[in-house]
C-alpha positions in Angstrom: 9.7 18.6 41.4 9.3 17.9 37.6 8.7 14.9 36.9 9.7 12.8 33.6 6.1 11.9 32.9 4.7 15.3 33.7 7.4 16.3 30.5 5.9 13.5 28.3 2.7 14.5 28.9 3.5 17.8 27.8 1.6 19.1 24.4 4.7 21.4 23.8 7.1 18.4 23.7 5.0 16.3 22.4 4.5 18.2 19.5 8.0 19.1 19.1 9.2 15.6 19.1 7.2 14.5 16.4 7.7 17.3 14.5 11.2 17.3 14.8 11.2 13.4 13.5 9.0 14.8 10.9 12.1 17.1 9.9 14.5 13.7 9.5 12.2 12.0 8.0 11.9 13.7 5.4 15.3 14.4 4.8 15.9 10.6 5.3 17.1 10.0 8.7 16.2 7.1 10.6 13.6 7.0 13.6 14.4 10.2 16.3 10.9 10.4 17.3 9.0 9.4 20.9 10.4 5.6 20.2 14.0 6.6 20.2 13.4 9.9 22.9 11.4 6.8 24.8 14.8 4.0 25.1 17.4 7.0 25.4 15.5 8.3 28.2 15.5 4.6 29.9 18.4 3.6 29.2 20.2 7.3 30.9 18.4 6.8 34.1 19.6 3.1 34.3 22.9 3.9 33.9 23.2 6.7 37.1 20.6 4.3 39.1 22.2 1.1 38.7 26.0 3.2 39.0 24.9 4.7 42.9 24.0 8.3 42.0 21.2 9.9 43.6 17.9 9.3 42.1 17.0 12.7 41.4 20.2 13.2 39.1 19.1 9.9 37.3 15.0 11.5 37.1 17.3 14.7 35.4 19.3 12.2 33.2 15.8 10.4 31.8 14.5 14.3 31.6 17.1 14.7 29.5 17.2 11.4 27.6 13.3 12.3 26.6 14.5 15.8 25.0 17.8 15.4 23.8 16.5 15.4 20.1 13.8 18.1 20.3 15.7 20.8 18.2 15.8 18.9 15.5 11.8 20.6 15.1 13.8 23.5 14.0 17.0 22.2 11.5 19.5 19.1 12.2 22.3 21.3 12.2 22.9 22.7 15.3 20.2 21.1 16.4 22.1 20.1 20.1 22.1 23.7 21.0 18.7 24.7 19.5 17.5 22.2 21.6 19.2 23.3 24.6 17.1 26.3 24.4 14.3 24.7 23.8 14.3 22.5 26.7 15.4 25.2 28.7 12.0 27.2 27.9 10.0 24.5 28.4 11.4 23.1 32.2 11.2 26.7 32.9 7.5 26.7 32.1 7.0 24.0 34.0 8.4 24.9 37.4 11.6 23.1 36.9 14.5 25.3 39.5 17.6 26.6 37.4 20.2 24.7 38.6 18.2 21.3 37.3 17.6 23.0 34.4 21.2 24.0 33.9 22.0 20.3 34.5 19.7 19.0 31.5 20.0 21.8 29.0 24.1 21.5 29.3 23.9 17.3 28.6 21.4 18.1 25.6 23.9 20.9 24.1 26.9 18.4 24.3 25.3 15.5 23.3 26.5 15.8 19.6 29.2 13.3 18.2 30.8 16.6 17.0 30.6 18.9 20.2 30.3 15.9 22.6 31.7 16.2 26.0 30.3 14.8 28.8 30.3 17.8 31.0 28.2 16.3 34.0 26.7 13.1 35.2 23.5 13.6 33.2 25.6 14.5 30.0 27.7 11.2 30.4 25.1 9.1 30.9 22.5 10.7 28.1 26.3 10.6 25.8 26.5 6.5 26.0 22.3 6.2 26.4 22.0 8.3 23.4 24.5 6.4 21.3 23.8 2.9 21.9 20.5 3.1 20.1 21.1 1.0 16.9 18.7 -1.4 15.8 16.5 -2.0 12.7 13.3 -0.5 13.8 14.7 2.5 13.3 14.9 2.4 9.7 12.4 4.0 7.2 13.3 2.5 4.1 11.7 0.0 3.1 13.7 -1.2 -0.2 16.5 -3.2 1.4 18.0 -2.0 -2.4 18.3 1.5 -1.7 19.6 1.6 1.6 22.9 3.8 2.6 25.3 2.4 5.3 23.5 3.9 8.2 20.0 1.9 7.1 22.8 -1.3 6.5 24.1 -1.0 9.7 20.9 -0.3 12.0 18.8 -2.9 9.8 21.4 -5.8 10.4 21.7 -4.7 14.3 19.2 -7.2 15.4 19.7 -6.2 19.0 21.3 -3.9 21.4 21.6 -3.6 25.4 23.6 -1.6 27.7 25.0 -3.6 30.7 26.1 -1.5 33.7 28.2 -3.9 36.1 28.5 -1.3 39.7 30.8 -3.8 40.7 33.4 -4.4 37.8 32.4 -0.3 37.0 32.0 -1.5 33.5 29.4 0.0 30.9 29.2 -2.8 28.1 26.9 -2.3 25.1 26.1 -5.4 23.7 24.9 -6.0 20.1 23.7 -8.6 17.5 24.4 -8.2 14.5 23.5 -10.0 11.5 26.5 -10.0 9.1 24.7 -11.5 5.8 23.3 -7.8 6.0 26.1 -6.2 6.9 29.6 -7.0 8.0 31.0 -5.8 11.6 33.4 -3.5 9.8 30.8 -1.3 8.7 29.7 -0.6 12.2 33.0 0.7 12.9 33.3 2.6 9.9 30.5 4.9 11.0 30.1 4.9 14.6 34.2 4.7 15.8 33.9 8.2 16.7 30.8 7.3 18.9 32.5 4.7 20.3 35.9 6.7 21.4 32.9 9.4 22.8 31.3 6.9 24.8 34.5 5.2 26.6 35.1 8.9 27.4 31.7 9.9 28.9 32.3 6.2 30.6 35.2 7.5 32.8 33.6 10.6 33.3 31.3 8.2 35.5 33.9 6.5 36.8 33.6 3.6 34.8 35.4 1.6 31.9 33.4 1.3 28.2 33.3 -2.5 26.8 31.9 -3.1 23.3 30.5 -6.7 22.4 29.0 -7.7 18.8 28.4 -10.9 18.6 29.7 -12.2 21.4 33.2 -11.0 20.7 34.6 -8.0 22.9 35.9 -5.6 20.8 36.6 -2.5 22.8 
């Protein structure tokens, strides 16, 4: 079976990844490169392992957690499906059977805040894994000055963890945020949509989606 390492030791993906985050970067994105592929793809097999699913569907969902951003190698728009395709050619390469494949390539494809829907386990779980990934290492910029409210709000997010309680079926993601930088509202002003995504790929896995900042529940 294929095996999350045996994909990151891959030069293809390797490659790919860090020339996809070379694509954002220069068009002023924050971090998508082997860092962010790196915590998605923890933080996705977590979820289904510490939720009960079989292991090998939470192998799949770190798989997937590791490629979700590869397309971006080819343009940002689209770049969900492009990277579908891409991942698909890859696991085939590697051995990977089709209906693991189909798994993987389907989460990546829907994993967009535009087309997201989480239309499997592995989709759900890269959705909210995916998502939960703000924090100030991912910004470029270095001139506090000239930064746009994405570099605001990732800078000031000082940390974030997803809690999965099996027992309450409760997915929280928990972050700090330090509002001299910027106040909670501006989270919500750019990642509401996220938000409403991830309380739906939360039920998909049976489970209810709790947002805390600071300390204060808010979803």
């Amino acid at each position: 079976m294929v095996t999350l390492e045996q994909v990151k030791r891959d030069p293809e993906v390797q490659a790919y990844l860090s020339g996809g985050d070379g694509v954002l970067a220069a068009m002023g994105y924050t971090e998508h490169g082997q860092r962010h592929a790196a915590l998605v793809s923890n933080i996705a097999r977590n979820i289904l392992e510490r939720l009960g699913f079989p292991s090998r569907e939470a192998e799949l969902a770190a798989i997937a957690g590791y490629l979700h951003d590869i397309g971006n190698v080819v343009s940002r728009q689209a770049h969900e499906q492009v990277g579908g395709l891409v991942a698909m050619r890859i696991l085939d390469r590697l051995g990977m059977p089709p209906s693991e494949i189909a798994m993987i390539v389907a989460a990546i494809g829907n994993h967009g805040e535009d087309v997201g829907e989480p239309v499997n386990n592995v989709a759900a779980a890269l959705f909210i894994a995916d998502k939960s990934d703000v924090h100030r290492s991912r910004v470029r910029n270095p001139e506090l000055a000239n930064f746009d409210i994405h570099d605001r709000v990732n800078y000031a997010a000082e940390h974030s963890f997803v809690r999965v309680d099996e027992k309450r079926k409760a997915v929280t993601l928990e972050i700090r945020i330090d509002t001299k930088i910027s106040p909670v509202m501006d989270y919500f002003e750019i990642f509401l949509t996220r938000m409403v995504l991830c309380r739906r790929a939360a039920s998909f896995l049976g489970c209810d989606f709790e947002l805390v900042i600071n300390g204060v529940r808010l979803l």
